[in-house]
N, C-alpha and C positions, 0 to 999 in steps of 0.2 A: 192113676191120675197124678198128674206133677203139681201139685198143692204146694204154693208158698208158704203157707202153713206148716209144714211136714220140714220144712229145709232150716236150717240154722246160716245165721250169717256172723259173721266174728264173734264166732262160736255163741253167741244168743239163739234160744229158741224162741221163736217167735210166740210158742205156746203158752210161755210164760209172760208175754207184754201183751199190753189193751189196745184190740184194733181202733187206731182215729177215723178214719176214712179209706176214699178210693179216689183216686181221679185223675186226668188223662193221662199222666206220665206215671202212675203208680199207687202205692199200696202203701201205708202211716203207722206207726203202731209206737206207743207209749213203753218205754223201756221200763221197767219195774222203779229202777231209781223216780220218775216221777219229772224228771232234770230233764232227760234226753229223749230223742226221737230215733226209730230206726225206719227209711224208706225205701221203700224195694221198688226199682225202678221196672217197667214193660220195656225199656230197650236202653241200650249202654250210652248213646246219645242222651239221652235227656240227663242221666247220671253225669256224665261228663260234663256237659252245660253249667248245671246248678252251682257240678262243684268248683267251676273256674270262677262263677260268679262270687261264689260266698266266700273262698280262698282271696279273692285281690278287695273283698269287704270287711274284712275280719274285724277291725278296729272302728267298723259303724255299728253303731248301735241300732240300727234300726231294722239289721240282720243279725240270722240264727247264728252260732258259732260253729265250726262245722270239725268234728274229731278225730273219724277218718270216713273211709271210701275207697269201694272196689270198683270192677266196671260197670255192677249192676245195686247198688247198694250203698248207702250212706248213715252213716252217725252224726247226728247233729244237736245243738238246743232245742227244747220244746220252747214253741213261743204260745203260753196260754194267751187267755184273753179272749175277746170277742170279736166277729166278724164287724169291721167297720160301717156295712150296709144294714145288718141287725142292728146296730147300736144307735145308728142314726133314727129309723124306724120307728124304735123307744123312746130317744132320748132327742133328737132332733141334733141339728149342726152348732156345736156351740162356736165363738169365739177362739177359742183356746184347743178345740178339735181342727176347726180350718186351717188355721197356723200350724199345728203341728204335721198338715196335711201338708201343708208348702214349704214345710223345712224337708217332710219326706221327699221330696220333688227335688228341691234348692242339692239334697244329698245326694241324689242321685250324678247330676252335673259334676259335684266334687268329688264322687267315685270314678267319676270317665265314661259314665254308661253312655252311650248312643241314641237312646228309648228313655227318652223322660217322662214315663209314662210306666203305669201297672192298673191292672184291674181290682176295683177295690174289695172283691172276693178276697186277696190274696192278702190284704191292711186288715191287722187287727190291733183291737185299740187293747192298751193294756188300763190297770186298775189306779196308775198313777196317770192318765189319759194322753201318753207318748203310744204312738204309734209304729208297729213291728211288720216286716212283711213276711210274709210264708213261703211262698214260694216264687222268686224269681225267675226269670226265663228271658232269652233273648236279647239282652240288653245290651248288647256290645254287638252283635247280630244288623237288628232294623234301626233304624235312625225315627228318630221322630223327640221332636225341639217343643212340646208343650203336651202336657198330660191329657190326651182327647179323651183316653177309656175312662179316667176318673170325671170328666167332664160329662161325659154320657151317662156313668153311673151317677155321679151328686142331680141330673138333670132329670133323669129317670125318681130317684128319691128326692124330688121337687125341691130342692137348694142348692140349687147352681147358682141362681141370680142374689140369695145371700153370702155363699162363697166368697163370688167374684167381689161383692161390696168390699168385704175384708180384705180379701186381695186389695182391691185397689187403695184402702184406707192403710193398710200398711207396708204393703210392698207396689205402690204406685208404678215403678219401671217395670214389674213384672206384668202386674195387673196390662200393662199398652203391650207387653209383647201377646199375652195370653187373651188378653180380647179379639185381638186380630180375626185368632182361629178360631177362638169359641162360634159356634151354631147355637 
């Protein structure tokens, strides 16, 4: 049986680092250092994807740092921290979390992405309550000019309609493009 467990990738065994998770593009595992992630992609495409993303983001903060990468397999920052739809859940939408949601957003735009939008599975908040994304996908790809997924997810975790207040009390010209589209 061809176990990704059994295989070493830049020369790490994986036997030696803590699985994170699985999920559709791959497989996560915490490097011994504690600092770094290693993820083993299911097909060379989504590998290649990530890493053209995180490569022309290196200087946002708001992504992982990426160290290297073959066609099926990457080195990058662990971004700890908590799933932003868990955290909300808990702790509710503060102030000071919806802005730093809309700077996530505002960042996007000033990286060039296409997809001003992310699912907020992939936003986790960290412990100083700035906001990191996990896993990027498609953004230079689909086009789309207002965050629908996170509108659906803050809508679904019932503070959309506080969001948007904040939106509109601090970033009023956004808040009239992002009304528009809001459901």
């Amino acid at each position: 049986m061809n176990n990704s467990m059994d295989k070493k990738y830049f020369g790490i065994d994986l036997k030696d680092c803590k699985f994170i998770g699985k999920g559709r593009q791959g497989s996560v595992y915490l490097l011994p250092d504690k600092k770094r992630i290693i993820k083993i992609y299911n097909k060379e495409k989504g590998c290649k994807g990530e890493a053209e993303i995180l490569l022309k983001v290196q200087n946002d903060p708001h992504f992982a740092k990426i160290y290297d990468y073959t066609n099926k397999a990457m080195i990058r920052e662990y971004i700890p921290g908590e799933c932003i739809k868990d955290y909300i859940r808990k702790h509710g939408l503060s102030r000071e979390l919806a802005i730093n949601l809309v700077k996530l957003v505002e960042s996007f735009k000033a990286d060039g992405f296409k997809k001003l939008d992310i699912r907020l599975a992939h936003v986790y908040v960290q412990t100083d309550g700035d906001v990191r994304v996990i896993d990027p996908r498609k953004v230079f790809e689909r086009s789309l000019s207002y965050p629908r997924s996170i509108f659906k997810d803050l809508k679904k975790l019932s503070v959309l309609s506080k969001f948007m207040r904040i939106v509109q009390e601090d970033y009023p010209d956004l808040y009239k493009q992002w009304n528009k589209r809001r459901k």
